[in-house]
GUDO-679615 format. One record per residue (C-alpha): residue in three letters; x, y, z. Coordinates in steps of 0.02 Angstrom, whole numbers, plus 50000, padded with zeros to 5 digits. Layout:
<pts>
+--------+-------+-------+-------+
| rodren |    px |    py |    pz |
+--------+-------+-------+-------+
|    ALA |     X |     Y |     Z |
...
+--------+-------+-------+-------+
</pts>
This chain:
<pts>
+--------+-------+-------+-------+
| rodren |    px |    py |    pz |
+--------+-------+-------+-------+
|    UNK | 53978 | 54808 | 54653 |
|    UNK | 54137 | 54732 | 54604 |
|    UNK | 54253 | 54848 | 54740 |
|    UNK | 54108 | 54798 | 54877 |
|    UNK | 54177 | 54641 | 54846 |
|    UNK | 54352 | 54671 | 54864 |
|    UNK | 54314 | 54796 | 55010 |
|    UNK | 54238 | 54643 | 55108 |
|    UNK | 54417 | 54550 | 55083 |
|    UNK | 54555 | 54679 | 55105 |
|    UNK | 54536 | 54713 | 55291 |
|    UNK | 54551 | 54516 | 55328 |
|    UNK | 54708 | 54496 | 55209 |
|    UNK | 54808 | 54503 | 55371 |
|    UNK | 54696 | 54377 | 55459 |
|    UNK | 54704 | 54263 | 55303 |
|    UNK | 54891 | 54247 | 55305 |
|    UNK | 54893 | 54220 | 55485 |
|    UNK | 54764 | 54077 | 55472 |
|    UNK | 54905 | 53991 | 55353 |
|    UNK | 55052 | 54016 | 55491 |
|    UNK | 55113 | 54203 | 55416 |
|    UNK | 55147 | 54370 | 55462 |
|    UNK | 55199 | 54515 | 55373 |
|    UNK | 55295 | 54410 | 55230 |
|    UNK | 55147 | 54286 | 55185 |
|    UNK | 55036 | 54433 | 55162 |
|    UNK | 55163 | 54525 | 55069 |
|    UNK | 55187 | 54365 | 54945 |
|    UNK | 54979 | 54347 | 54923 |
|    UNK | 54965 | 54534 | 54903 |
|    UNK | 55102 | 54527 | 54760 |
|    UNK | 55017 | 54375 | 54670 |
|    UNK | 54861 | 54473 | 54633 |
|    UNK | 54947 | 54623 | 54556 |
|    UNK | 55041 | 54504 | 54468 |
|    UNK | 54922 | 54417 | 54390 |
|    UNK | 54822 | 54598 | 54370 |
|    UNK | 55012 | 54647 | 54272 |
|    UNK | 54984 | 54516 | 54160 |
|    UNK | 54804 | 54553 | 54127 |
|    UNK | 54775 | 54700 | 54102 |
|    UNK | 54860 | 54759 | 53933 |
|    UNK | 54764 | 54575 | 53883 |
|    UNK | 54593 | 54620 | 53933 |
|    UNK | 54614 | 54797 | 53879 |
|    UNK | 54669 | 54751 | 53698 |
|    UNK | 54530 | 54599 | 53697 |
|    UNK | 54386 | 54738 | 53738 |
|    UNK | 54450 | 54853 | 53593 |
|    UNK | 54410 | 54686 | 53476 |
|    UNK | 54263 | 54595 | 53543 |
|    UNK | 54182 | 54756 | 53636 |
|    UNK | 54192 | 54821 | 53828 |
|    UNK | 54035 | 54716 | 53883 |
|    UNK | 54097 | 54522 | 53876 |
|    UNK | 54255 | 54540 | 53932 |
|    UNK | 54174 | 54645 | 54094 |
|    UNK | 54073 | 54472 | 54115 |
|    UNK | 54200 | 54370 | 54071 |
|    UNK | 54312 | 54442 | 54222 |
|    UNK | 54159 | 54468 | 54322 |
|    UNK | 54136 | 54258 | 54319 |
|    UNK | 54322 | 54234 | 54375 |
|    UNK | 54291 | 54343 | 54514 |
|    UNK | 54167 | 54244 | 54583 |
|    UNK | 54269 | 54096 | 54568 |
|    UNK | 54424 | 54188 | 54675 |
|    UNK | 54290 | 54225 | 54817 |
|    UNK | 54245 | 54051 | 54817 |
|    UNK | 54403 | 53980 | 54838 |
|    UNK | 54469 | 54096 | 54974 |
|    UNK | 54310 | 54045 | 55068 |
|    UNK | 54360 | 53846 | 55083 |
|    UNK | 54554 | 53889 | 55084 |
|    UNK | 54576 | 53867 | 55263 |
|    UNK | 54752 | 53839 | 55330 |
|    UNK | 54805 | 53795 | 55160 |
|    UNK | 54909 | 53917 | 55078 |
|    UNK | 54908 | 53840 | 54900 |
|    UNK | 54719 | 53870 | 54892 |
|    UNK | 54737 | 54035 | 54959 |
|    UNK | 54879 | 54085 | 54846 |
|    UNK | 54779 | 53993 | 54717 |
|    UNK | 54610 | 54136 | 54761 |
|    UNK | 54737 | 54284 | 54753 |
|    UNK | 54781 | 54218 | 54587 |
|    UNK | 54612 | 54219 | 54516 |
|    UNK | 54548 | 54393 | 54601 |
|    UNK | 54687 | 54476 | 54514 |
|    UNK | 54669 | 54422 | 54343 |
|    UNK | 54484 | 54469 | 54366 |
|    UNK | 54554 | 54653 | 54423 |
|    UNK | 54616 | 54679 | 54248 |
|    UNK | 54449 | 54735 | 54233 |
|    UNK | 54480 | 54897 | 54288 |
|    UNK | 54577 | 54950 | 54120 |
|    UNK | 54414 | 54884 | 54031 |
|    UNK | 54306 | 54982 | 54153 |
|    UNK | 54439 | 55139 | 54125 |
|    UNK | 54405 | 55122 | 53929 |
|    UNK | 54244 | 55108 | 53952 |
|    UNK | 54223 | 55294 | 54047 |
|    UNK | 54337 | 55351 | 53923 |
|    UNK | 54201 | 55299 | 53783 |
|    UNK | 54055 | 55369 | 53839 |
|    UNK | 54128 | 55542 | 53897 |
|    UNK | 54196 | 55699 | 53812 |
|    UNK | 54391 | 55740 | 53862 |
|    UNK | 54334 | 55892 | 53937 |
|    UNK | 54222 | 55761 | 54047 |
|    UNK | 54350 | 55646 | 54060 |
|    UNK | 54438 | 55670 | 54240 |
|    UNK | 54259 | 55685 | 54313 |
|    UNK | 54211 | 55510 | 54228 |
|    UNK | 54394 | 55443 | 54283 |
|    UNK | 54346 | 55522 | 54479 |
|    UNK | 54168 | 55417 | 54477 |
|    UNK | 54292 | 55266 | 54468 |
|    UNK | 54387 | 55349 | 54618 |
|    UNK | 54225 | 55345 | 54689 |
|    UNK | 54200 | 55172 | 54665 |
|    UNK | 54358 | 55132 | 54744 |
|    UNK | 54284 | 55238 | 54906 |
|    UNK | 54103 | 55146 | 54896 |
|    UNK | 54210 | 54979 | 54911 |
|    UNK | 54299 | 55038 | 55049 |
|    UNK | 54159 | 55110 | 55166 |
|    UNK | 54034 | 54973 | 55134 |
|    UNK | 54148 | 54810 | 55092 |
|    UNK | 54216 | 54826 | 55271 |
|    UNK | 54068 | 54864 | 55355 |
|    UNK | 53979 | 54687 | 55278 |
|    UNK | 54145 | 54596 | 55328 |
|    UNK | 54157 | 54666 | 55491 |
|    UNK | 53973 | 54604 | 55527 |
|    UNK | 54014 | 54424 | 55458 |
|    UNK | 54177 | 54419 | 55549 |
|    UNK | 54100 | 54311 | 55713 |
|    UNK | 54046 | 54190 | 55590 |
|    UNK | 54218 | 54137 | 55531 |
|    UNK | 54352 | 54210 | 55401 |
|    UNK | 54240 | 54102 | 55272 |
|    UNK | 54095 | 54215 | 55289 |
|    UNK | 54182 | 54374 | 55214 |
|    UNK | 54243 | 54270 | 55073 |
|    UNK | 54083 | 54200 | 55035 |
|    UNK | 53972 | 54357 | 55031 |
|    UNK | 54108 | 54416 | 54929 |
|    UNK | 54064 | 54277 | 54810 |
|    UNK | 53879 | 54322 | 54789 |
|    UNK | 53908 | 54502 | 54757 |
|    UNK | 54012 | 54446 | 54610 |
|    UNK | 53893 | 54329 | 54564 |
|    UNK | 53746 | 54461 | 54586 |
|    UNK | 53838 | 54576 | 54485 |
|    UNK | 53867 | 54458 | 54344 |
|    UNK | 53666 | 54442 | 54341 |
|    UNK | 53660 | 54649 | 54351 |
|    UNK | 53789 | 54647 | 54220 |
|    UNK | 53708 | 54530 | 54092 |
|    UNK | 53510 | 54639 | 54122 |
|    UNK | 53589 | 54822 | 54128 |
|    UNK | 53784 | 54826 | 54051 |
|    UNK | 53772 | 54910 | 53872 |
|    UNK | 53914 | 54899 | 53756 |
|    UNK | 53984 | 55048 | 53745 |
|    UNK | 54088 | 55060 | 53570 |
|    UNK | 53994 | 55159 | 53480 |
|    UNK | 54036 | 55061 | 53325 |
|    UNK | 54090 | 54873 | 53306 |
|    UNK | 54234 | 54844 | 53391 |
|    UNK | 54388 | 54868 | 53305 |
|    UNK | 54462 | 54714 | 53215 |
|    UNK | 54577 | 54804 | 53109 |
|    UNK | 54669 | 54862 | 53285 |
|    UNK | 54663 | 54692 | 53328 |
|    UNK | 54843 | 54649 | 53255 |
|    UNK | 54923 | 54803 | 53277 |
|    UNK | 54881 | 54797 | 53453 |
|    UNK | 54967 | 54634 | 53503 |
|    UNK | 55156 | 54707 | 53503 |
|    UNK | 55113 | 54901 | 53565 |
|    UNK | 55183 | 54856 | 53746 |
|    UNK | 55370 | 54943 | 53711 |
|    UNK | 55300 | 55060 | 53576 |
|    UNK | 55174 | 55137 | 53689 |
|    UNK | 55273 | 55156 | 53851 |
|    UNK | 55380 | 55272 | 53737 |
|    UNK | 55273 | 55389 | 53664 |
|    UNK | 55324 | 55553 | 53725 |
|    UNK | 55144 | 55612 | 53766 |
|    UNK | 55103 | 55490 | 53890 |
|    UNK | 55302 | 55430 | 53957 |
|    UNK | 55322 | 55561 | 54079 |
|    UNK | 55125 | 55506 | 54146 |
|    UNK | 55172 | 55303 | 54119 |
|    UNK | 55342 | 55319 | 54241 |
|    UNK | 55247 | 55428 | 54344 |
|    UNK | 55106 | 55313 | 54382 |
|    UNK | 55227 | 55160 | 54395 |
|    UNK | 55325 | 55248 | 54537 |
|    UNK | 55174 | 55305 | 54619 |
|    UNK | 55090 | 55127 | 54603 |
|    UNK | 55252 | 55044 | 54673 |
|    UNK | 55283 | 55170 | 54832 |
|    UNK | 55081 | 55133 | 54858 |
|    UNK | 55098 | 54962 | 54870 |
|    UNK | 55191 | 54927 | 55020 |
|    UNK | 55055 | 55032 | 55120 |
|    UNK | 54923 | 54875 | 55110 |
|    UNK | 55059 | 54770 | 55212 |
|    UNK | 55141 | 54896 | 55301 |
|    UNK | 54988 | 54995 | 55363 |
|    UNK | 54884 | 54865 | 55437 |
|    UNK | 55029 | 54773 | 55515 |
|    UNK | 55090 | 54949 | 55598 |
|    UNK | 54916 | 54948 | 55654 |
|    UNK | 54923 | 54789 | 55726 |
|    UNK | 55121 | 54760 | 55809 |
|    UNK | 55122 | 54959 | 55863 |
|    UNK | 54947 | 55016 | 55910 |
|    UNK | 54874 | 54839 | 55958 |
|    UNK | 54723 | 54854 | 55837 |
|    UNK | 54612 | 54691 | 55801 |
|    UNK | 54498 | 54652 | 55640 |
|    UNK | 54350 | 54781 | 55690 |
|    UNK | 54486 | 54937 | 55703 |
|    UNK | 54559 | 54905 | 55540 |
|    UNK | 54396 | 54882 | 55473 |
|    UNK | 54331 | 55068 | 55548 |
|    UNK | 54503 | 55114 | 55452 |
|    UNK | 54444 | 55043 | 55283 |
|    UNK | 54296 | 55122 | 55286 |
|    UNK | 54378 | 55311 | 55346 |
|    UNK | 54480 | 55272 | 55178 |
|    UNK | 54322 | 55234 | 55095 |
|    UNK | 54242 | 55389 | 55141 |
|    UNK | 54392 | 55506 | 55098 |
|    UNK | 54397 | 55430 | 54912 |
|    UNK | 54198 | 55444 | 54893 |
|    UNK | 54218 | 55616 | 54939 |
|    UNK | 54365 | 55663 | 54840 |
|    UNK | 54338 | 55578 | 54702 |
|    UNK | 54175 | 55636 | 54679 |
|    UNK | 54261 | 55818 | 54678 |
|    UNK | 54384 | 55754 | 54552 |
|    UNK | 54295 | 55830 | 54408 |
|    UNK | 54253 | 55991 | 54488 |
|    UNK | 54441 | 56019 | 54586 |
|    UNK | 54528 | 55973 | 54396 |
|    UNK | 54424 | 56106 | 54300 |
|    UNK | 54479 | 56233 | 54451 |
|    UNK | 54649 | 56209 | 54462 |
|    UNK | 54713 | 56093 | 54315 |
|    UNK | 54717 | 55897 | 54328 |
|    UNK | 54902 | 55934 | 54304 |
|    UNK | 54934 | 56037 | 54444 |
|    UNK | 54797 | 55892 | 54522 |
|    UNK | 54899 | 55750 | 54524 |
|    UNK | 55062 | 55856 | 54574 |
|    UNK | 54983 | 55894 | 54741 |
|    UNK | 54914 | 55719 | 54754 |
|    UNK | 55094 | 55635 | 54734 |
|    UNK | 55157 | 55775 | 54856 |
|    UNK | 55026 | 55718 | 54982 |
|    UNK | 55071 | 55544 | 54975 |
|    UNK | 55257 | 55563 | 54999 |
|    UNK | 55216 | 55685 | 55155 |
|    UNK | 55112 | 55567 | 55254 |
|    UNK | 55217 | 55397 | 55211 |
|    UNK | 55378 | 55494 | 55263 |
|    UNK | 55292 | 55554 | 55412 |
|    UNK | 55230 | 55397 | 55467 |
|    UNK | 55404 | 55395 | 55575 |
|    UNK | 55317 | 55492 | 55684 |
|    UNK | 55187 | 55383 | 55749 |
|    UNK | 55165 | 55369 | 55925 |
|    UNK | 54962 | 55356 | 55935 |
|    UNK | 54808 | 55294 | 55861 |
|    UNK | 54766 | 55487 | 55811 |
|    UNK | 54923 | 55516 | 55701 |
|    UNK | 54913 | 55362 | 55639 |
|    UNK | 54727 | 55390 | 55575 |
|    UNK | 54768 | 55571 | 55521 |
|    UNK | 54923 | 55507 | 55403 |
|    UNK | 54823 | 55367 | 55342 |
|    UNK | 54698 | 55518 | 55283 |
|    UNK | 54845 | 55581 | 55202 |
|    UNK | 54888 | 55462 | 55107 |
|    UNK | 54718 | 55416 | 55069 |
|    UNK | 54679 | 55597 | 54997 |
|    UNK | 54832 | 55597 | 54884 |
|    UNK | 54811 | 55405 | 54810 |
|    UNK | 54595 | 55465 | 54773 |
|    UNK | 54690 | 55604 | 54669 |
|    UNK | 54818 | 55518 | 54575 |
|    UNK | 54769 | 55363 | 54547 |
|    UNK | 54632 | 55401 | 54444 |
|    UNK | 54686 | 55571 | 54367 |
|    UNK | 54843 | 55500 | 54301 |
|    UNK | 54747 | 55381 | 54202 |
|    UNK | 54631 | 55515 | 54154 |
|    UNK | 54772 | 55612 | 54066 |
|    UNK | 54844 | 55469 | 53981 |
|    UNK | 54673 | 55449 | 53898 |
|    UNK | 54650 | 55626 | 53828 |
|    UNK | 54838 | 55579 | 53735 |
|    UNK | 54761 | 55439 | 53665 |
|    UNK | 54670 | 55411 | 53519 |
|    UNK | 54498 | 55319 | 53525 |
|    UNK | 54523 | 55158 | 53450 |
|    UNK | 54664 | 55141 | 53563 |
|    UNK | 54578 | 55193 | 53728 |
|    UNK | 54573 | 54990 | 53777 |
|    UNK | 54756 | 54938 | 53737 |
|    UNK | 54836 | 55091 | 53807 |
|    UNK | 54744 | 55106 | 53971 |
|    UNK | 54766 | 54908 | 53967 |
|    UNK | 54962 | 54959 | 53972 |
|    UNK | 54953 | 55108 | 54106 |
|    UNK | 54875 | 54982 | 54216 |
|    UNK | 54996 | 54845 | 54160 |
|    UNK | 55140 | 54947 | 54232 |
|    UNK | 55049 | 54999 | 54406 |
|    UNK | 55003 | 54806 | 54438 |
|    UNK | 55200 | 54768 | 54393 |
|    UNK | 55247 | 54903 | 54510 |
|    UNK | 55159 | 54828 | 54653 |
|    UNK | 55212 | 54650 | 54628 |
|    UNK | 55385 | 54689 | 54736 |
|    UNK | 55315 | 54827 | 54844 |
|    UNK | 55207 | 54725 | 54947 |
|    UNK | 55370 | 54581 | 54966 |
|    UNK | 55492 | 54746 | 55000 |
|    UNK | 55368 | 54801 | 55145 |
|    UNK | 55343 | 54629 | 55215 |
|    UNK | 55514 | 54601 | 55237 |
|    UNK | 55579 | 54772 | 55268 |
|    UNK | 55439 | 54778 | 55410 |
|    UNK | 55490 | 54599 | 55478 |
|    UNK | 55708 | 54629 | 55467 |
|    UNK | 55743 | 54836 | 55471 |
|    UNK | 55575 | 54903 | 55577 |
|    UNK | 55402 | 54968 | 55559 |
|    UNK | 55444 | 55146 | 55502 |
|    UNK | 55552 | 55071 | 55358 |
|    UNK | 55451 | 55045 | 55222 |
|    UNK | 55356 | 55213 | 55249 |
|    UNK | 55516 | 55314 | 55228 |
|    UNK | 55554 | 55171 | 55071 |
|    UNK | 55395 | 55233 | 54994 |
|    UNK | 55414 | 55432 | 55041 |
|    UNK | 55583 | 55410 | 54953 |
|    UNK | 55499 | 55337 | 54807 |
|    UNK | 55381 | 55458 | 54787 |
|    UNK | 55483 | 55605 | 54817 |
|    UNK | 55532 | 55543 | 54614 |
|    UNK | 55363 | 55510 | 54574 |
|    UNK | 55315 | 55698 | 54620 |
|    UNK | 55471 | 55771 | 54514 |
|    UNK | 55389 | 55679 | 54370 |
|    UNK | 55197 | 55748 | 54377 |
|    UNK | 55282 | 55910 | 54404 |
|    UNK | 55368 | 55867 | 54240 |
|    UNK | 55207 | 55845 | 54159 |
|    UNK | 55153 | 56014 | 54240 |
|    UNK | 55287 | 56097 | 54132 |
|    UNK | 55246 | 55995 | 53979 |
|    UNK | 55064 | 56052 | 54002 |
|    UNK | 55109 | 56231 | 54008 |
|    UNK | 55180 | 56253 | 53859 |
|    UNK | 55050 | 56198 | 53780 |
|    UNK | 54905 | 56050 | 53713 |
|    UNK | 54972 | 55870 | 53683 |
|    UNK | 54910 | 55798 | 53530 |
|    UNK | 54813 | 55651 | 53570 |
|    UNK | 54901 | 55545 | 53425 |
|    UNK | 55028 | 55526 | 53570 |
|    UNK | 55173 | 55496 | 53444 |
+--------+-------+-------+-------+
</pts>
């Protein structure tokens, strides 16, 4: 429910900068506020829902969701209210650490990158139907997306409060509470999870630049309007549905490991062949691509860092992997806008391919680690 929501938004991102006099830059800036604000959230939300329990803060960020939607649906042509709904929709995406540490709670580690692939899943959901209920509001104004957007929030904030279960199975830890306040440095340099933690940042930061750089390729190179980017969302969609609802059964075949190598190599091929694009079909088939890869890592890396983890810390430390993606995706989005606007379209592709070319050498260091043998989840 809550990624229906922001599937109904992201296609129009472009549209909503333009409606405030910007291109490529403005959406860049508004697409860098919300991971900002979900930088600075998350490691707080996650630590809050090891104290006070998964369920309120879930409701909590469900309520200033619906407030975001609202806003961006009377923002108009002023930026300041749109920056202003940007703002709010990504401190309410901190959720997704709670969520995270929430899967992590109710399954088994051998269960875990299954559970973490259902949120993959959920990712895909948002992206097939979320575009397909903007694209049918889209005659009735850039208002209407934003406000059905709103009552899904609002919905699921009712759905929440009837059907959400806590899901610590004992009361939530207060004796974490003040250890957990000053873990940012000390957990980013356990060696159990580092290798995963730098991976994920570089993987989060070269994905980034692909929400401004894809859809204005799409736009200044292939001449596609609001309805073809939305039949794009939803082909992403689709691919992480499908793919992350293998997650579980792919990772018990071949190794989440070896997983999340191939899904960083897949990214890196399709961003640095995005140089290539001459025609609608390539450009789908690389966005497919990428789209396979990012359903593989994103969630898997995550999954990992939870098996290193011990349970009382599931919130705080997932709270601080997420931290560091949402920091690495506050200057990706302003490098693509402005790379895209000064150097060329093909420039922040091969930026990202570059970056990721790192981001693979490190999951294939966590390959190695993984061979020689089980990481102790005390992950010190």
């Amino acid at each position: 429910m809550d990624l229906i929501g922001f599937g109904v938004i992201i296609p129009f991102l472009p549209f909503y900068a333009g409606a405030v006099g910007g291109g490529a830059g403005i959406l860049g800036l508004i697409v860098a506020a919300f991971f900002a604000m979900q930088f600075l959230f998350s490691p707080i939300l996650g630590r809050l829902s090891d104290r006070v329990g998964r369920r309120p803060v879930i409701l909590g960020t469900l309520v200033l969701a619906t407030a975001g939607h609202l806003t961006l649906s009377v923002a108009g042509s002023s930026f300041v209210l749109l920056l202003a709904a940007r703002t709010l929709a990504g401190t309410a995406s901190g959720n997704l650490s709670v969520a995270q540490a929430y899967i992590a709670d109710r399954t088994r580690p051998e269960e875990r990158a299954r559970g973490m692939g259902l949120i993959g899943a959920a990712f895909g959901v948002g992206f097939a139907v979320g575009p397909v209920i903007g694209g049918v509001l889209e005659p009735f104004g850039l208002a209407a997306p934003a406000l059905a957007a709103a009552a899904l929030a609002a919905t699921n904030f009712g759905l929440a409060i009837l059907f959400l279960p806590e899901s610590l199975t004992s009361e939530p830890s207060k004796t974490n509470g003040k250890r957990d306040r000053a873990k940012f440095g000390e957990i980013v340099q356990r060696p159990a999870i580092r290798a995963l933690l730098i991976a994920f940042f570089i993987v989060s930061f070269a994905f980034s630049t692909v929400p401004v750089a894809f859809p204005s390729l799409g736009i200044v190179s292939l001449g596609l309007g609001r309805q073809q980017l939305v039949l794009i969302f939803i082909y992403i969609g689709v691919i992480n549905i499908i793919v992350g609802n293998a997650a579980g059964r792919l990772a018990r075949r071949t190794g989440e490991e070896r997983l999340v190598a191939f899904g960083t190599f897949a990214i890196m091929a399709g961003l640095a062949s995005v140089a290539l694009v001459t025609h609608w079909t390539t450009y789908v088939l690389l966005t497919g691509v990428v789209s396979t890869g990012v359903a593989i890592a994103f969630p898997l890396i995550p999954s990992l860092v939870s098996k290193r983890t011990p349970p009382q810390e599931q919130g705080a430390v997932l709270g601080v992997t997420q931290s560091l993606g949402s920091l690495a995706r506050v200057p990706g989005p302003l490098v693509a806008g402005y790379m895209f606007d000064q150097i060329g379209p093909a420039s922040p592709f091969l930026f990202g391919a570059a970056l990721m070319a790192l981001g693979f050498v490190m999951t294939l260091l966590v390959y190695r680690q993984s061979r020689r043998g089980p990481t102790s989840p005390a992950g010190a």
